[in-house]
Structure formats: C-alpha cells, structure tokens
N, C-alpha and C positions, 0 to 999 in steps of 0.2 A: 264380761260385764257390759252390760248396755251403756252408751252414753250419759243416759240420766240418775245414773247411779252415784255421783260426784257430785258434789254440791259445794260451790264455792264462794264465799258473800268476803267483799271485801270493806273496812270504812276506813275514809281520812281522815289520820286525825294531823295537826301541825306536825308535832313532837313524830310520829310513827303510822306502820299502818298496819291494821289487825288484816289477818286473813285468817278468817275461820274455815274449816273445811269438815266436810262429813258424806255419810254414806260408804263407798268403795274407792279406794285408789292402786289400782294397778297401772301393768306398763298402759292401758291407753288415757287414763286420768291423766298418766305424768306429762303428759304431752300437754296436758290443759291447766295443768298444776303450773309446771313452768312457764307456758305464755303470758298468764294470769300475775305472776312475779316477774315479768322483764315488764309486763305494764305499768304497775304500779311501782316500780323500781325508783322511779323519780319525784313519790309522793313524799316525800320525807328525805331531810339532811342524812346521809349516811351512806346509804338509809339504814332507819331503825324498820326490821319487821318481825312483828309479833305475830307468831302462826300459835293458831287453837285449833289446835288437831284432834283433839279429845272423842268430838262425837263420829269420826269416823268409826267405821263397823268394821272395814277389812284396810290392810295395807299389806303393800307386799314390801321389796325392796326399793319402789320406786319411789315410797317417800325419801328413806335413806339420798336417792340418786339427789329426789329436788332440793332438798338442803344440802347437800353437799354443792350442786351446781352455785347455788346460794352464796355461799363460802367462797367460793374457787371465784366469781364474780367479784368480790367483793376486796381479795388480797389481788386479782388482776391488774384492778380499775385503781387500789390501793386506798378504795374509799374506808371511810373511818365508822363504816357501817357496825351493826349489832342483829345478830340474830336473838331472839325472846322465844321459847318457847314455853306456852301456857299449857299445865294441869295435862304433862304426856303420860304414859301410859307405863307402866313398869317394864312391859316390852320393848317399847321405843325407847327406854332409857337404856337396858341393857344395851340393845342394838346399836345405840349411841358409842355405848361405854367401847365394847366390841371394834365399835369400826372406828376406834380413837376421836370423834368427832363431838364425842359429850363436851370437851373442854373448850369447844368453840361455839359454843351457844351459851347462855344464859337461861336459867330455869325459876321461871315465876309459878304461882300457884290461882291466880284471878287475872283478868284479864282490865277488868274496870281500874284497881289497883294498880295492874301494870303500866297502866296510862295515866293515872295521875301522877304514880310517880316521877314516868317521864316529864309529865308539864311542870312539878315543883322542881324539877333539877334544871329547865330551862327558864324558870322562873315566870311561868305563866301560874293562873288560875288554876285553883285544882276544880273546877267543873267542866269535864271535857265537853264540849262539843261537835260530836262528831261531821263530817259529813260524807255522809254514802253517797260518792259517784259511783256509778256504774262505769264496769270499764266494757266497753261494748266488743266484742268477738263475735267474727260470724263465722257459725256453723250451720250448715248443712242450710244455706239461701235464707236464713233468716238470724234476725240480729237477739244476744240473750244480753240481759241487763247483769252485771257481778261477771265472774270469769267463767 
C-alpha cells in the first residue's frame, strides 16, 4: 500500500474528538493510525474518541491492533475514557465480537448525532462546533495538515 492510500481527518470537538479514516489500513497505516491517536489523545476529557471507520475500503488486523492499543491506554493511564465507534462494518463487528473487544467500545449509528449527544449529556448546546486543528506530522521532509 502506498502512503497515500490512508486518509485520516481528525475535528475537535469540547465533549470528543472524531477521527474518521478511509481508503487502506494495514500494518503501515497502523503506524500512522496510532501516532494520529497519541496526538490527539488530550483533545477531550477522557478522552472520548469517536472513530468513523466506515469509508475505509481495506483493513487488515491492524485496525483491530489500533483500537486495541486504544483500550490498553486508557485502563493504563486509568482515564475514564470512551471509545465510540460510528456505522462499523458487519465485519469489524464480528472481528470485534471474536476478539472479545466488541464489549469495550460503544456503537453509534451517525456521527453528528454522536456528538450532540455528547454535548447534551455535558450540558452544552446541541449545535456542535466543531474545530478542525490539524495535527501536523512530518513525513517524508514535509509537513501534512490531519494525521
């Protein structure tokens, strides 16, 4: 898989932070999957992160690895984190179910939804606001805007 096969867009929001991803993720995505989530790790109390996996085209095991590191982070650090996963795949559920890890995640259906829910349970505004920083990574001598 080439580099630009991954595409990774991250937005802040207060409550959580979406990470969508799409295209290919194998083992060398995972490497960019995971730096992508220790970055944004401290945008949100928890943290809460909501991954939309959906429009990926291929995965192998290595999504399975980044949510798992995910997890394993997060009973570590002991934070009172939340994983969200939006609109996965009947595969990625299975593979969930299989490798015991379905019952530590959360499963939404919409992502917009997902997020106002979160602001009405914190008692914000249900009009999110997002704000898309880029989290900046350099590869290969120049700088990409998202992960």
């Amino acid at each position: 898989m080439s580099r630009n096969g991954l595409r990774i867009e991250t937005t802040r929001y207060v409550q959580c932070t979406v990470v969508r991803a799409s295209g290919e993720l194998d083992h060398a995505g995972r490497v960019r999957f995971s730096a992508c989530i220790n970055a944004v790790w401290d945008w949100s109390d928890g943290p809460v992160l909501v991954f939309d996996l959906a429009d990926l085209d291929f995965y192998d095991s290595s999504v399975i690895g980044v949510l798992a590191m995910a997890m394993q982070r997060m009973e570590e650090e002991g934070d009172s984190g939340r994983i969200i996963l939006v609109r996965p795949s009947d595969h990625l559920l299975s593979v969930l179910r299989l490798t015991d890890l379905l019952s530590h995640v959360e499963l939404r259906a919409n992502v917009e939804e997902t997020v106002a829910e979160l602001m009405m349970q914190s008692g914000e505004s249900a009009s999110p606001a997002p704000s898309r920083l880029p989290v900046i990574i350099q590869t290969g001598g120049r700088e990409r805007g998202d992960c």
